[in-house]
N, C-alpha and C positions, 0 to 999 in steps of 0.2 A: 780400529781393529786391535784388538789384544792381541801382541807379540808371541810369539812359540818358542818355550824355554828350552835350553840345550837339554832338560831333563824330563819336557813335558810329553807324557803318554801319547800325543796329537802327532809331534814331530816325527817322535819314535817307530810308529805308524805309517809317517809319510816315509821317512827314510827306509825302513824294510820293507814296504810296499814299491818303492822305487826301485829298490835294491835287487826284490825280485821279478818285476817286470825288467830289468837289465840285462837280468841273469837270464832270464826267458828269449829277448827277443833279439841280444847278440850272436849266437848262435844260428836262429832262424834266419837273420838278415845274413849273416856267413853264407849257410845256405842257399839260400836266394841270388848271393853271388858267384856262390860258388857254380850251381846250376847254370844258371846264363852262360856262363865259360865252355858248357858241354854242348855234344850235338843237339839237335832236339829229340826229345823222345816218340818213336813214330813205329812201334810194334808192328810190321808190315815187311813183306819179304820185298828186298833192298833197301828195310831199312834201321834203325838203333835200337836197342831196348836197354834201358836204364833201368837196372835190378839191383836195388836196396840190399850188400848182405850183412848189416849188421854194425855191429860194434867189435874192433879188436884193438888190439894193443900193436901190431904189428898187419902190414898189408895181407889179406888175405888172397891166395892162389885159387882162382876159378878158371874152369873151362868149357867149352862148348864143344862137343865130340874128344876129339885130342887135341884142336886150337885153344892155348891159351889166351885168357880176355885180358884185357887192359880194364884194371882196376882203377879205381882213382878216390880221394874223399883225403880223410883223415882220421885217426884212432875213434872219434862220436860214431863217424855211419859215412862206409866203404860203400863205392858204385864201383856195379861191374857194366862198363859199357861193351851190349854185345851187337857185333854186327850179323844183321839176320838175310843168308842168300837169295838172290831174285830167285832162286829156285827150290826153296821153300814151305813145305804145304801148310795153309791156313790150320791152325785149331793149338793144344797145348805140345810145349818143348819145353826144354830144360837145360838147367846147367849145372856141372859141378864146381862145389867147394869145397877145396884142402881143408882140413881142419887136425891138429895133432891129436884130435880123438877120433877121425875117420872122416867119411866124408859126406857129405847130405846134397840132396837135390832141390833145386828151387826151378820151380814150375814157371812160365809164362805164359801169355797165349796170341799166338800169331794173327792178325787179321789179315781178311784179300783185302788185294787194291787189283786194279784192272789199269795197265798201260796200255798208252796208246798203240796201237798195230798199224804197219803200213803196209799195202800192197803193192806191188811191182812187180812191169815187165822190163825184164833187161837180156841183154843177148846171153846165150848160156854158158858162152866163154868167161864173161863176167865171173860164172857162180860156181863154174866146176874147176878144180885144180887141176893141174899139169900132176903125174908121178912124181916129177922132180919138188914144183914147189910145193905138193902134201907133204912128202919126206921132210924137206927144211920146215916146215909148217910144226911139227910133230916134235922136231930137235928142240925148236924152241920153245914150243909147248913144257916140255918137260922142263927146260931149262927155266921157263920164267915162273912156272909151280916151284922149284926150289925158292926165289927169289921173294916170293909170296909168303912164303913158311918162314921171313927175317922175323924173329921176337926178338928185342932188345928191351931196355928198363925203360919204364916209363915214363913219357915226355912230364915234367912239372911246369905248371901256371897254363896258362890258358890256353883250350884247343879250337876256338873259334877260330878258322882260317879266313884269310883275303882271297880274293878271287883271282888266280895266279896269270890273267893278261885280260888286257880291256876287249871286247867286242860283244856280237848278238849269241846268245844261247841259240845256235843253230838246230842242236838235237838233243832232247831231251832223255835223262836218264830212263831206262826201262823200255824204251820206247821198242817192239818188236817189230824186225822187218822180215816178210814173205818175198820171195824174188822167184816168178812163177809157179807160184803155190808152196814153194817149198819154204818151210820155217827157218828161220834162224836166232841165234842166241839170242838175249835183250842185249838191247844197247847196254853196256855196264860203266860209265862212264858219261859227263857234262859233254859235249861238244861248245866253242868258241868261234863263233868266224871271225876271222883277225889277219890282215893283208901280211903275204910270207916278211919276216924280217921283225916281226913286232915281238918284245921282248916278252918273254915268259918268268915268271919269279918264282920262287918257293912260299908255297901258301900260308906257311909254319915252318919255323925252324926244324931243320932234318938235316944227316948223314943222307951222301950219293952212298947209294948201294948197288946200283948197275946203269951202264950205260951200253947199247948197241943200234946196231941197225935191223930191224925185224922185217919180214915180208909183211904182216899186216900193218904194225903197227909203226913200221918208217924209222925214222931216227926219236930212241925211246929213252929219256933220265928215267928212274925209281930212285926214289925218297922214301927213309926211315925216320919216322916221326915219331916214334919208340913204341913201346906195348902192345907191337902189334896192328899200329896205325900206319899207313903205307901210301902213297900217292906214286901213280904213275904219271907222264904225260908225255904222250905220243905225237907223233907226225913233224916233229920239229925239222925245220931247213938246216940248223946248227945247235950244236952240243959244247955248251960251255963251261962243263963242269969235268972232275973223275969220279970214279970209284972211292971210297975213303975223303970227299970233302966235305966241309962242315958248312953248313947254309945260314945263315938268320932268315926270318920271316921276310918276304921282299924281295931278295939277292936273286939277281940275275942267274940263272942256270942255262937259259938258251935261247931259240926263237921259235917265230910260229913257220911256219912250213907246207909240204902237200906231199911228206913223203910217205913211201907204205902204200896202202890200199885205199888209196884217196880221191875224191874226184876234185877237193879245191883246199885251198889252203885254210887251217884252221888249227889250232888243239883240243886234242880230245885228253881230258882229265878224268882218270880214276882213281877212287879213295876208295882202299881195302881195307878193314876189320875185321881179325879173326880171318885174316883168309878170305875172304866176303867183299864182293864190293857191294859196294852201298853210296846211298845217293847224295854229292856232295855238298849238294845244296841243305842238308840237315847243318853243315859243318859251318855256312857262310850266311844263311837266312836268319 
């Protein structure tokens, strides 16, 4: 075989032909890492849409209604990951993007999905409030809508979560239940059966942003996972965290429990976007 001179046309070829499949497929592979890291993309009401806005030099500010999105990428091509409500009508939606020459709309479009429905008889005391626990019902209502509207900066490196304690996926997200004919919300949240006392972690590193006791939802942490990413997780027997702590991914926050509106012990986890819960299993599949 004839040798390839440092000055020969052949080499010269190979080298800038390697040079720029390099230059091509570092980036792509970036990408391709980068993606993996993110929820999965699943256009569907409760769940993510991954919208492309571009190239900028600095993060670009989008929104969905007046919720801001949690942006993420880098100066090549910014994603705005948005989360889309189980209450959501199928066909095109939009979102805005800040731009210091105005703003523009980027379209999407929502597909149905059909959640499972369950139907139930239960005694009717079950389903109707007391005056007393609607009122407290309503107090907290408003109070955990503040808690929901936390925007902080956005979390950096990876938002795939762990599954924040071991057991059976009891009930699935979306999942709607009738309790003698009469409708109720979807499930907006994983359920966990998991014997009271089993440790609960933080799925992602997050700020404690609230903790209480709730008529539905029992002894309640909320986690700030920043941009607008939020995890609740409800029914715990004990609360082992405050207000103001810093978590790493893992760290014990509390246990599992049957407190609240519950018929057995378990955790029920919710991951909110934009305000939106949406299904956490995009986050951990």
């Amino acid at each position: 075989m004839t040798p390839i001179s440092r000055s020969s046309p052949t080499r010269r070829c190979v080298l800038i032909a390697g040079g720029a499949l390099a230059g091509l497929s570092a980036p792509w592979a970036a990408r391709a890492a980068t993606d993996a890291a993110w929820p999965r993309h699943a256009v569907v009401p409760g769940g993510v849409a991954r919208i492309d806005l571009g190239p900028a030099a600095t993060r670009p500010r989008a929104f969905a209604d007046d919720a801001p999105l949690l942006v993420v990428g880098d100066p090549i091509v910014w994603t705005a990951l948005v989360g889309i409500p189980l209450s959501a009508t199928p066909g095109t939606a939009h979102i805005r993007v800040a731009a210091p020459d105005g703003e523009r709309l980027l379209d999407y479009t929502v597909t149905p999905k059909r959640y499972t429905e369950q139907h139930l008889k239960v005694s009717p005391r079950t389903v109707d409030l007391s005056p007393e626990d609607l009122a407290r019902h309503e107090r907290e209502r408003v109070h955990q809508q503040g808690v929901i509207a936390t925007f902080s900066a956005p979390p950096a490196g990876d938002l795939k979560m762990r599954v924040p304690c071991p057991g059976r996926r009891s009930s699935s997200f979306g999942l709607r239940r009738f309790f003698n004919g009469q409708p109720r919300n979807p499930h907006s949240g994983m359920d966990i059966a998991a014997p009271t006392g089993t440790p609960v972690v933080a799925p992602l590193a997050a700020t404690v942003i609230d903790t209480g006791d709730y008529f539905f939802n029992g002894q309640t942490v909320w986690l700030d996972h920043g941009g607008g990413l939020l995890s609740m997780m409800c029914h715990l027997s004990r609360i082992d965290v405050k207000a103001g702590d810093r978590l790493a991914a893992g760290q014990r926050l509390g246990a599992v429990g049957a407190t609240g509106r519950v018929t057995g012990p378990h955790l029920h986890w919710t991951v909110s976007l934009n305000r939106a819960s949406v299904d956490p299993a995009l986050f951990i599949d």
